[in-house]
C-alpha atoms as a printed R data frame, in Angstrom:
    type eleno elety resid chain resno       x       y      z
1   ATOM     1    CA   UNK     A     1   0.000   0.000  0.000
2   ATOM     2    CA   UNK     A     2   1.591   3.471 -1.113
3   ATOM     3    CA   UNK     A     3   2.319   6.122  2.320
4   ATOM     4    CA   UNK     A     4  -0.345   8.875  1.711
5   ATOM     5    CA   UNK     A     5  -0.746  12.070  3.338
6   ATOM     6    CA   UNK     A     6  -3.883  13.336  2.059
7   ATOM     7    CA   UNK     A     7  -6.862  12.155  0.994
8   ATOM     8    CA   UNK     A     8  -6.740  13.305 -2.585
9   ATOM     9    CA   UNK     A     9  -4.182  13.825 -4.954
10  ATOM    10    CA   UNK     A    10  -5.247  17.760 -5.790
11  ATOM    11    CA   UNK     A    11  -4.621  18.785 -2.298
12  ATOM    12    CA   UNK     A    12  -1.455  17.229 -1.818
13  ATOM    13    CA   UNK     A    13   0.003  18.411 -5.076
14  ATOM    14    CA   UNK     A    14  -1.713  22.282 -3.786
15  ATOM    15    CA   UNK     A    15  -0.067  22.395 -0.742
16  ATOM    16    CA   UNK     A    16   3.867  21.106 -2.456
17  ATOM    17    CA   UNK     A    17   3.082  24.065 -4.561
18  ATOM    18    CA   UNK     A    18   2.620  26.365 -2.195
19  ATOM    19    CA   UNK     A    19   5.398  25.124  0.474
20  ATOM    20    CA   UNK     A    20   7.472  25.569 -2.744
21  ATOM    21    CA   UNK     A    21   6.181  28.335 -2.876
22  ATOM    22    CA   UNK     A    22   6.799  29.769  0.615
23  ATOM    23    CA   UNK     A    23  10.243  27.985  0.573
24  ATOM    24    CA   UNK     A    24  11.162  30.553 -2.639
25  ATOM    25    CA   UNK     A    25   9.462  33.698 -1.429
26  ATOM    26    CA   UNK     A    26  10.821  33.489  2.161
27  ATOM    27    CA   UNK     A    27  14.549  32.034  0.661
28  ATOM    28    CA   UNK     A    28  14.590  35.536 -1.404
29  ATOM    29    CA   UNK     A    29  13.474  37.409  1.659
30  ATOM    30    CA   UNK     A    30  16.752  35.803  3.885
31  ATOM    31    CA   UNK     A    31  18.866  36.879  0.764
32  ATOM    32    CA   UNK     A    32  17.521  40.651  0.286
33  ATOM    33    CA   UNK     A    33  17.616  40.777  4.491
34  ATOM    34    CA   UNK     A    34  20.927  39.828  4.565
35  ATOM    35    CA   UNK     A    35  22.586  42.096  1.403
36  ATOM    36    CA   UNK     A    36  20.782  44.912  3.108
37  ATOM    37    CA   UNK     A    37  22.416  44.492  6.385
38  ATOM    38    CA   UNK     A    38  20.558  46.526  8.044
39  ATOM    39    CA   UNK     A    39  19.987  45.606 11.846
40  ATOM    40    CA   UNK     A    40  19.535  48.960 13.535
41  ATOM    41    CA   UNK     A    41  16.824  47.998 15.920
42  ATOM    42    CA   UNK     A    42  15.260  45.017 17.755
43  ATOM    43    CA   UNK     A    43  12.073  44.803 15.268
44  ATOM    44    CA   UNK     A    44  15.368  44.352 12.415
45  ATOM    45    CA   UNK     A    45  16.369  41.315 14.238
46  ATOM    46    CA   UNK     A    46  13.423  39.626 15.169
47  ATOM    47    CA   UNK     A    47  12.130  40.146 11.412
48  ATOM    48    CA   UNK     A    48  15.365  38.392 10.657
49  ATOM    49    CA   UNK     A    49  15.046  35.605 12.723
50  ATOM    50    CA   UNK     A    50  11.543  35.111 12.042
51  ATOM    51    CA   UNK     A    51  12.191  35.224  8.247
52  ATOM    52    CA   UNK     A    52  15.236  32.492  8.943
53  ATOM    53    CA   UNK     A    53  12.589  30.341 11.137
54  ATOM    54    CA   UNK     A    54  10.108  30.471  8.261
55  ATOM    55    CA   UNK     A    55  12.375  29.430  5.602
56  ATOM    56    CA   UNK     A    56  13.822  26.671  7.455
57  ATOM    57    CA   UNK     A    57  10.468  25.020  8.232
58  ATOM    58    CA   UNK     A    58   9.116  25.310  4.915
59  ATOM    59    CA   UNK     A    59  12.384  23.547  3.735
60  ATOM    60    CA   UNK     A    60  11.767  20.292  6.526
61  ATOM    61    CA   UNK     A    61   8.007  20.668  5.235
62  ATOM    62    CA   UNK     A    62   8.989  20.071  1.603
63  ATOM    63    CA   UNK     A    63  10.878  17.620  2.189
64  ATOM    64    CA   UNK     A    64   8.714  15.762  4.635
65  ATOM    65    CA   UNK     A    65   5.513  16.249  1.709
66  ATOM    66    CA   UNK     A    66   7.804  14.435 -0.385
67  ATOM    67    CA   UNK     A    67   8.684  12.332  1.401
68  ATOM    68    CA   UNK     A    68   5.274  11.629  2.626
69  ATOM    69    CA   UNK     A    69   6.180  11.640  6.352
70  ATOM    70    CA   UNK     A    70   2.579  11.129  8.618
71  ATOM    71    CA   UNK     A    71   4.661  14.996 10.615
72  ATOM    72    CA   UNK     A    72   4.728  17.164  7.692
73  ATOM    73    CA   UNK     A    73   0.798  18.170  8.053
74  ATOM    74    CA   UNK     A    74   1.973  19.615 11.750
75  ATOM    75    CA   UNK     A    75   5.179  20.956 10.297
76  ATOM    76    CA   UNK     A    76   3.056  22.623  7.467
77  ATOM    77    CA   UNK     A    77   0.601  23.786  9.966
78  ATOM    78    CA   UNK     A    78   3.325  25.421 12.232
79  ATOM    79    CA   UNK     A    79   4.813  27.158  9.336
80  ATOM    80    CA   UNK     A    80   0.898  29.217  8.643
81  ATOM    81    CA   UNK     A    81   0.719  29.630 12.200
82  ATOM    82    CA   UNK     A    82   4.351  31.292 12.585
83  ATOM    83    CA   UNK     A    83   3.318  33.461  9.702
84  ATOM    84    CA   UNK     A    84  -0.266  34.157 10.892
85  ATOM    85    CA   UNK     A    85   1.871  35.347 14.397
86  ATOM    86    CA   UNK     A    86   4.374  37.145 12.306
87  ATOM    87    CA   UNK     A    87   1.681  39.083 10.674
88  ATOM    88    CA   UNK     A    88  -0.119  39.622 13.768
89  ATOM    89    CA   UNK     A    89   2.726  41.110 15.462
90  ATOM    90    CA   UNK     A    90   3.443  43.196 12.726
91  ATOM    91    CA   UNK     A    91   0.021  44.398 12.950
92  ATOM    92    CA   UNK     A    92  -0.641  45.416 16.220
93  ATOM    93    CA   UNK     A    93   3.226  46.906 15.743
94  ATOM    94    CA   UNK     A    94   1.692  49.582 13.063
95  ATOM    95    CA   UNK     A    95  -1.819  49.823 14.523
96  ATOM    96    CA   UNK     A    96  -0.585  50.743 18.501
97  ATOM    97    CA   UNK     A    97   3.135  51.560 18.307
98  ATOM    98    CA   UNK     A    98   3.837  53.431 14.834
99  ATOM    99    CA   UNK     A    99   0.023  54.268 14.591
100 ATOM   100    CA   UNK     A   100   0.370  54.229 10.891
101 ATOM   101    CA   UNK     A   101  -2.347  52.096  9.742
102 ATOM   102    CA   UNK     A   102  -5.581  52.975  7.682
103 ATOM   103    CA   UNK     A   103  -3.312  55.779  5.990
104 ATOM   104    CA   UNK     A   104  -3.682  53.522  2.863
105 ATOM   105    CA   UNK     A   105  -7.872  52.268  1.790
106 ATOM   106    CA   UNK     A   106  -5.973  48.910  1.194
107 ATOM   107    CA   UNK     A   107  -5.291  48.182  4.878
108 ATOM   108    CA   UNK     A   108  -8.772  47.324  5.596
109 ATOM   109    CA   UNK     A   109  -9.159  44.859  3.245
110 ATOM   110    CA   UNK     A   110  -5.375  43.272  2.772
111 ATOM   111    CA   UNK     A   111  -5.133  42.069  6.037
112 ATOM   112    CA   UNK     A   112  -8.316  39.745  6.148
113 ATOM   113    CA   UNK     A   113  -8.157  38.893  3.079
114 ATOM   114    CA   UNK     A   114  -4.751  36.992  3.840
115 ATOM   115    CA   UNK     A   115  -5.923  35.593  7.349
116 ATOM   116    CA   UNK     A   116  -8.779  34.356  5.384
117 ATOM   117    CA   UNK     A   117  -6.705  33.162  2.652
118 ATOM   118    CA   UNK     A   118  -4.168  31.330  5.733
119 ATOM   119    CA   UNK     A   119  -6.743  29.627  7.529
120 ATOM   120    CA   UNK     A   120  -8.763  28.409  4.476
121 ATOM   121    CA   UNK     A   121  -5.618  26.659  3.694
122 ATOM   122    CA   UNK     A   122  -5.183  25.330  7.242
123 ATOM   123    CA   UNK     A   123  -8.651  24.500  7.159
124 ATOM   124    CA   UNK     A   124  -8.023  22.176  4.033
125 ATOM   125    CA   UNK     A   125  -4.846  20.975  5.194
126 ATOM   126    CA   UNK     A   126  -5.980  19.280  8.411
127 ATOM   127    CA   UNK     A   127  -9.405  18.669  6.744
128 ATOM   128    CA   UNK     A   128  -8.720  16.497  4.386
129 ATOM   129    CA   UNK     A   129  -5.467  14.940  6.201
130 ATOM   130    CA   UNK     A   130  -5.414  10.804  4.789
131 ATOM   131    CA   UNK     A   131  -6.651   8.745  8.076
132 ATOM   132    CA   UNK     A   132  -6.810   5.072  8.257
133 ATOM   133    CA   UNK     A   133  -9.760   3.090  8.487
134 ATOM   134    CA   UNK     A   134  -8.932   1.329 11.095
135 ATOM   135    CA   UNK     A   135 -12.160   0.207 13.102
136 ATOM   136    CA   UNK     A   136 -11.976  -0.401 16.962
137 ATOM   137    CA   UNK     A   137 -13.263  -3.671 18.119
138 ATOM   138    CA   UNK     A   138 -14.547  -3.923 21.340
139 ATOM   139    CA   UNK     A   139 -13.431  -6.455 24.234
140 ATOM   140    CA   UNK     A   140 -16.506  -9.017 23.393
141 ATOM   141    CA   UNK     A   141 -15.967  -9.133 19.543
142 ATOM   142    CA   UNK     A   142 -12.213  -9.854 19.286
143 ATOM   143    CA   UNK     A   143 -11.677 -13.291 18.584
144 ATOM   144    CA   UNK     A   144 -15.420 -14.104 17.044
145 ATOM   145    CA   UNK     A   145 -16.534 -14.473 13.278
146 ATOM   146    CA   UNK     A   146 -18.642 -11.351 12.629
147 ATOM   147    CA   UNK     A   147 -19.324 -10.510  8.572
């Protein structure tokens, strides 16, 4: 029997395209962060590290996806909900500390639109996860003939 990690092919090959996906985007973002070099503050460095985190658990994802490991749904999922954080922080960062946001019309809409867009995929990620059928006999039954 072949290892499968979800239940149909479509959503598995979704989600290696967009761990690939993340992989590239946040890989670019480690390169640009680092030929910047630009680490005046503390918000610098935990951007970096976060970045750095990211790409290094979309990496173990990919590989796990194709590898089919039963962990890489939870190693997906932590990746969304490290960026879901990331954003979060970032958020609040603009809304309370900078008090920058709703300058631009396309802050009220940008930001759900992605949580929406983050949990719809967590949503079909742990949805429609591959589980065995494996049916639970109770004490009485084991060991009798039943069709």
């Amino acid at each position: 029997m072949k290892k499968r990690v979800f239940k149909y092919r479509f959503v598995y090959w979704l989600i290696i395209s967009l761990n690939f996906f993340l992989f590239i985007s946040f890989s670019i973002g480690l390169i640009n962060r680092i030929e910047t070099d630009n680490f005046d503050n503390s918000i610098d460095v935990f951007s970096f590290t976060a970045i750095i985190m990211i790409c290094i658990l979309s990496l173990s994802s990919l590989i796990m996806f194709i590898v089919k490991n039963k962990n890489s749904i939870i190693t997906f999922s932590a990746v969304l909900f490290l960026i879901l954080l990331i954003i979060s922080f970032f958020l609040f960062y603009s809304i309370f500390i900078i008090k920058d946001f709703g300058e631009n019309v396309t802050d009220f809409y940008t930001v759900p639109l992605v949580y929406g867009i983050i949990l719809g995929i967590l949503f079909i990620t742990n949805y429609f996860k591959f589980k065995k059928n494996i049916n639970e006999l109770e004490i009485e039954e084991i060991g009798q003939k039943q069709n």
